[in-house]
Short mmCIF file of the C-alpha atoms (twelve columns), coordinates in Angstrom:
data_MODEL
# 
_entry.id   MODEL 
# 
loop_
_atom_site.group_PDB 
_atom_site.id 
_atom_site.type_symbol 
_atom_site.label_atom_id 
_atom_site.label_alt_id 
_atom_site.label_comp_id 
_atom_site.label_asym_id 
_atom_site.label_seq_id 
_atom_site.Cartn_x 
_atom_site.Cartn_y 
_atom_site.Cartn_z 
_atom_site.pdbx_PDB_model_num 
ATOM 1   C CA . UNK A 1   125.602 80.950  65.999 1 
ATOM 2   C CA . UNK A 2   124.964 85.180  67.188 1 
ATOM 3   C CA . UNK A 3   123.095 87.160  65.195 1 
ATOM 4   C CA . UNK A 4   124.784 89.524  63.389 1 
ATOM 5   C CA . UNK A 5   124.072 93.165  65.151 1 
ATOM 6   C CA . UNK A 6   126.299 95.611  63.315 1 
ATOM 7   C CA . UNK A 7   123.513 95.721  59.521 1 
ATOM 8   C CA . UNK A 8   123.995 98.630  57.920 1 
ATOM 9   C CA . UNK A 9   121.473 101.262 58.469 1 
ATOM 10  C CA . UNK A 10  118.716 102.052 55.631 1 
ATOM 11  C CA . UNK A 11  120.607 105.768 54.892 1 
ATOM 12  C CA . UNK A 12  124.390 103.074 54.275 1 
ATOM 13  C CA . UNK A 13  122.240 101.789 51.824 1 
ATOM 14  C CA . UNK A 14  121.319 104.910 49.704 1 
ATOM 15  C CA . UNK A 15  117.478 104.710 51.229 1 
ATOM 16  C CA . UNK A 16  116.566 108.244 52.739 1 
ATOM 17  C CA . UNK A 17  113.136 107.216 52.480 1 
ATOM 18  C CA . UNK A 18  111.162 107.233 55.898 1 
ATOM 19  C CA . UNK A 19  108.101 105.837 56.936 1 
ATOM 20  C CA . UNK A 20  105.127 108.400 55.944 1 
ATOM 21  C CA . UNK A 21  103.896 107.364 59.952 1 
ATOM 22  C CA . UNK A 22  107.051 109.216 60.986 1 
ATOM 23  C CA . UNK A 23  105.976 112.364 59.858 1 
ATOM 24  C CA . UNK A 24  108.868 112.923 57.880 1 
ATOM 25  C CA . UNK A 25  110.578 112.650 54.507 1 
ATOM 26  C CA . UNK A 26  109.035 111.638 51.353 1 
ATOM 27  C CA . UNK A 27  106.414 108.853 50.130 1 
ATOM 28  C CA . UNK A 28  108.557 105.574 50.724 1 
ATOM 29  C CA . UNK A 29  109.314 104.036 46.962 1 
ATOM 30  C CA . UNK A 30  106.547 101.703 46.284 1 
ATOM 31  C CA . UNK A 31  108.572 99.499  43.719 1 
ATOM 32  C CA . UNK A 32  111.356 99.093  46.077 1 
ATOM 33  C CA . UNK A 33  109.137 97.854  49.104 1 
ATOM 34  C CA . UNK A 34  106.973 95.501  46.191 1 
ATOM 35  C CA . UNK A 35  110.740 94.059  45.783 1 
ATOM 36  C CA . UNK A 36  111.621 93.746  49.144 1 
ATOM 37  C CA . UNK A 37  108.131 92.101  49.557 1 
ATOM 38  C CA . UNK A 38  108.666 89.149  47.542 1 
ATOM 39  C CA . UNK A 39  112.450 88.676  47.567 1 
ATOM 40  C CA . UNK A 40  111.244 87.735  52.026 1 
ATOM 41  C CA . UNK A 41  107.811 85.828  51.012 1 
ATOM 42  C CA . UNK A 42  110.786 83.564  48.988 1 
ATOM 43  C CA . UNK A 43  113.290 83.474  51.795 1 
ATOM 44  C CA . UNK A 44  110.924 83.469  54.065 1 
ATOM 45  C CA . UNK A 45  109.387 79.893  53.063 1 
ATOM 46  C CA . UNK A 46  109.691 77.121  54.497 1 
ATOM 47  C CA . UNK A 47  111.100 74.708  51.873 1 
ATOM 48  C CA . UNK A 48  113.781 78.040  50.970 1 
ATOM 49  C CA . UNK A 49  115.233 77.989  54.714 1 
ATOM 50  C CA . UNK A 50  115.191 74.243  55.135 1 
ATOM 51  C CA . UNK A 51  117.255 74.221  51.295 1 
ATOM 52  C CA . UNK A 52  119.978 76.990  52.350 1 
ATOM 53  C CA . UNK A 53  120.363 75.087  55.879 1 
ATOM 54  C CA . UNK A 54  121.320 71.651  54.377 1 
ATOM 55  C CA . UNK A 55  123.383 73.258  52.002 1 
ATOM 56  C CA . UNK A 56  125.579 75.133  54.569 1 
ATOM 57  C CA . UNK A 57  127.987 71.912  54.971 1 
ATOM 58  C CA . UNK A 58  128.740 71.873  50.465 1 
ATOM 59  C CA . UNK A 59  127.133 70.695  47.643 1 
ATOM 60  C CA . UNK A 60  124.664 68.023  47.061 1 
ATOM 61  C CA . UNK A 61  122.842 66.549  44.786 1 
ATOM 62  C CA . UNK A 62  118.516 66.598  44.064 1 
ATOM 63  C CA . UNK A 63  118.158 63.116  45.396 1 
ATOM 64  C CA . UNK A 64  120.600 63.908  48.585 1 
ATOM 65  C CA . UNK A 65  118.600 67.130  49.282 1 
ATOM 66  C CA . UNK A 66  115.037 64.996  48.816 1 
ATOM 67  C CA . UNK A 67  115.684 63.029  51.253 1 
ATOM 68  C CA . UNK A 68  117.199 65.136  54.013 1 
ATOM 69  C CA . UNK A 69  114.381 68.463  53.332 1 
ATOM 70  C CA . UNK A 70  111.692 65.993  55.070 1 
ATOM 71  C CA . UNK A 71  108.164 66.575  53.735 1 
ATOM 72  C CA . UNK A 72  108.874 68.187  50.281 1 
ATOM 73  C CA . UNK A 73  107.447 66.824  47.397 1 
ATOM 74  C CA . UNK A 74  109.847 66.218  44.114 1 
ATOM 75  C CA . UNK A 75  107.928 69.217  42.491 1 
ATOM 76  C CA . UNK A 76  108.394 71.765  45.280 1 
ATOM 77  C CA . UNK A 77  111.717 70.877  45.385 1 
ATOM 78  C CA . UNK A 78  112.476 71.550  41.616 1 
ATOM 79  C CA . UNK A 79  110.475 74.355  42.148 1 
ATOM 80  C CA . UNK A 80  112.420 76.190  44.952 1 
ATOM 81  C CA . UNK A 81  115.253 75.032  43.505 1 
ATOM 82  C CA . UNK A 82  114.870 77.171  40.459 1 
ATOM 83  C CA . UNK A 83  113.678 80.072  42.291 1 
ATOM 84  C CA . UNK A 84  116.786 80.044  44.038 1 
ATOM 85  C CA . UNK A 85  118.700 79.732  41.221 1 
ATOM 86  C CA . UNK A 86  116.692 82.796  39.367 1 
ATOM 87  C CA . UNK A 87  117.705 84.567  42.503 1 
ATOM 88  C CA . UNK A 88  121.696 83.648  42.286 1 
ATOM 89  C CA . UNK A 89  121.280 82.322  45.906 1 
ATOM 90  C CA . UNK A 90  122.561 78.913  44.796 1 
ATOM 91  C CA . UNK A 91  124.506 77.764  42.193 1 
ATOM 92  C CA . UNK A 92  123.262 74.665  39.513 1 
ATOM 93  C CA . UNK A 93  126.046 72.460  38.029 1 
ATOM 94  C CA . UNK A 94  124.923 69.765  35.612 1 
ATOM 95  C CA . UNK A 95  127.816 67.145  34.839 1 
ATOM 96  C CA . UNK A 96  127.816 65.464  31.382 1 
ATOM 97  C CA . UNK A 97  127.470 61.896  32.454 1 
ATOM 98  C CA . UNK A 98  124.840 59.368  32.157 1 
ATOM 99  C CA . UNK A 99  122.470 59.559  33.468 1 
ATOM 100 C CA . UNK A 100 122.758 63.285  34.823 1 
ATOM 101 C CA . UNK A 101 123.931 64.174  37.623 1 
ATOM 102 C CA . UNK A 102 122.607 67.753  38.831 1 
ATOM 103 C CA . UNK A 103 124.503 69.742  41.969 1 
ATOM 104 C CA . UNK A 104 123.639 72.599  43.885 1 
ATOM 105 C CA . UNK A 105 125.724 74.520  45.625 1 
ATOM 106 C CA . UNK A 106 125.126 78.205  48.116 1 
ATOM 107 C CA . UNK A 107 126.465 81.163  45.913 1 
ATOM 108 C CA . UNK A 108 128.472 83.710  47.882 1 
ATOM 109 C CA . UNK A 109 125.528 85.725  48.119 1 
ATOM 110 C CA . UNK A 110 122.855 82.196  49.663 1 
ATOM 111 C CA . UNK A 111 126.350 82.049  51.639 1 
ATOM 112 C CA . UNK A 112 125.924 85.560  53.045 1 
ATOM 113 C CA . UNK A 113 121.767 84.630  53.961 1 
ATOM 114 C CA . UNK A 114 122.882 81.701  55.502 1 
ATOM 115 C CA . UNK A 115 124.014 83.543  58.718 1 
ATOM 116 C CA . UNK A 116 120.546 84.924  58.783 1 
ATOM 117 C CA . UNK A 117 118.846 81.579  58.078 1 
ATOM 118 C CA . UNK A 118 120.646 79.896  60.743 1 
ATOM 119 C CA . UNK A 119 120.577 82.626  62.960 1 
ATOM 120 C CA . UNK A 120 116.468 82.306  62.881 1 
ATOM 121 C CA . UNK A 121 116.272 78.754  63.061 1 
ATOM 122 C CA . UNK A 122 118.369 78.946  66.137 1 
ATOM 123 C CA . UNK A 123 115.740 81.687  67.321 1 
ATOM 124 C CA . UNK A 124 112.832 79.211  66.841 1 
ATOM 125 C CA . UNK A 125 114.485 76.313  68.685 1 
ATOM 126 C CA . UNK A 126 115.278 78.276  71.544 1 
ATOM 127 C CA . UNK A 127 111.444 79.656  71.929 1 
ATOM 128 C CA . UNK A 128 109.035 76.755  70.375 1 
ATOM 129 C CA . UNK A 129 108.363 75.586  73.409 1 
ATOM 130 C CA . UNK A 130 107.286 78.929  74.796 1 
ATOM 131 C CA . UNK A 131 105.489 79.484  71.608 1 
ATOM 132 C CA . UNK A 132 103.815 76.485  71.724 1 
ATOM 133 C CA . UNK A 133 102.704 77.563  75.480 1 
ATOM 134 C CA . UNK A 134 101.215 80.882  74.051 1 
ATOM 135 C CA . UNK A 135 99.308  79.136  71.389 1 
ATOM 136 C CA . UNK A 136 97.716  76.690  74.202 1 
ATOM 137 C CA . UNK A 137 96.607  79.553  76.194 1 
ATOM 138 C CA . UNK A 138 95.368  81.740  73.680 1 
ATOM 139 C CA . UNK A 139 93.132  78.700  72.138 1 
ATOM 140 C CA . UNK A 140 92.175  78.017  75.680 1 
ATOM 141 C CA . UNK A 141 90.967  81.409  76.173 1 
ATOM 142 C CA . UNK A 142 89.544  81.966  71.810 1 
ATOM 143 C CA . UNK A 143 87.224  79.473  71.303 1 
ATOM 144 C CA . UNK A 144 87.431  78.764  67.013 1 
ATOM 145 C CA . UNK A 145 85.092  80.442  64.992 1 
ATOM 146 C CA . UNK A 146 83.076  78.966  62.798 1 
ATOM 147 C CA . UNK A 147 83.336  80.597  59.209 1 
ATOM 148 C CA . UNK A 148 81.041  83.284  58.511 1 
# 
């Protein structure tokens, strides 16, 4: 899947703010960056990409998405799970039955990330082996440091 090119520029969405390194405009709004901050540090995890990748095909349920997110633990799960769900990128549906059953679903705005999530994953298959030959070189040439 292409990246998505055409993202609305920072002045589409009501931001007039500039960098203060560009000599211009005002101070940019310190709340708003704060925001922007953590809303990528959650998106930006691991365990949140691998989460809005498996559930690009539908909905499934905690046990389903256990054992295809490979290496999360039962409490990060639950955990990222209801971050998610704070953030109204997926959708919780508990069914009265017994015992519960518990599915999660993308939201039309996790839908909307999803392009982006895929789009980067794609970016890091393409280029981990290239990566992978930086990081060899760059440890051949830095030995490691021993704590100070």
């Amino acid at each position: 899947m292409e990246p998505r090119t055409n993202a609305p520029s920072a002045a589409q969405h009501g931001d007039s703010t500039r960098s203060p390194a560009a000599g211009t405009g005002p101070e940019p709004d310190k709340e708003g960056c704060r925001q922007v901050l953590q809303i990528l540090g959650l998106i930006g995890s691991k365990w949140s990409i691998l989460i809005i990748g498996r559930l690009r095909d539908g909905t499934l349920r905690f046990g389903e998405l256990h054992r295809t997110v490979t290496g999360i633990s039962q409490r990060m799960l639950t955990l990222t799970l209801r971050q998610l769900e704070r953030d109204g990128l997926l959708i919780r549906t508990v069914h009265p039955v017994v015992p519960p059953r518990v599915d999660y679903t993308l939201s039309e705005l996790g839908t909307m990330l999803l392009d982006s999530v895929v789009a980067l994953g794609n970016w890091a298959a393409v280029h981990r082996h290239e990566i992978n030959d930086n990081r060899t070189r760059y440890d051949a040439t830095h030995p490691t440091r021993e704590p100070s």
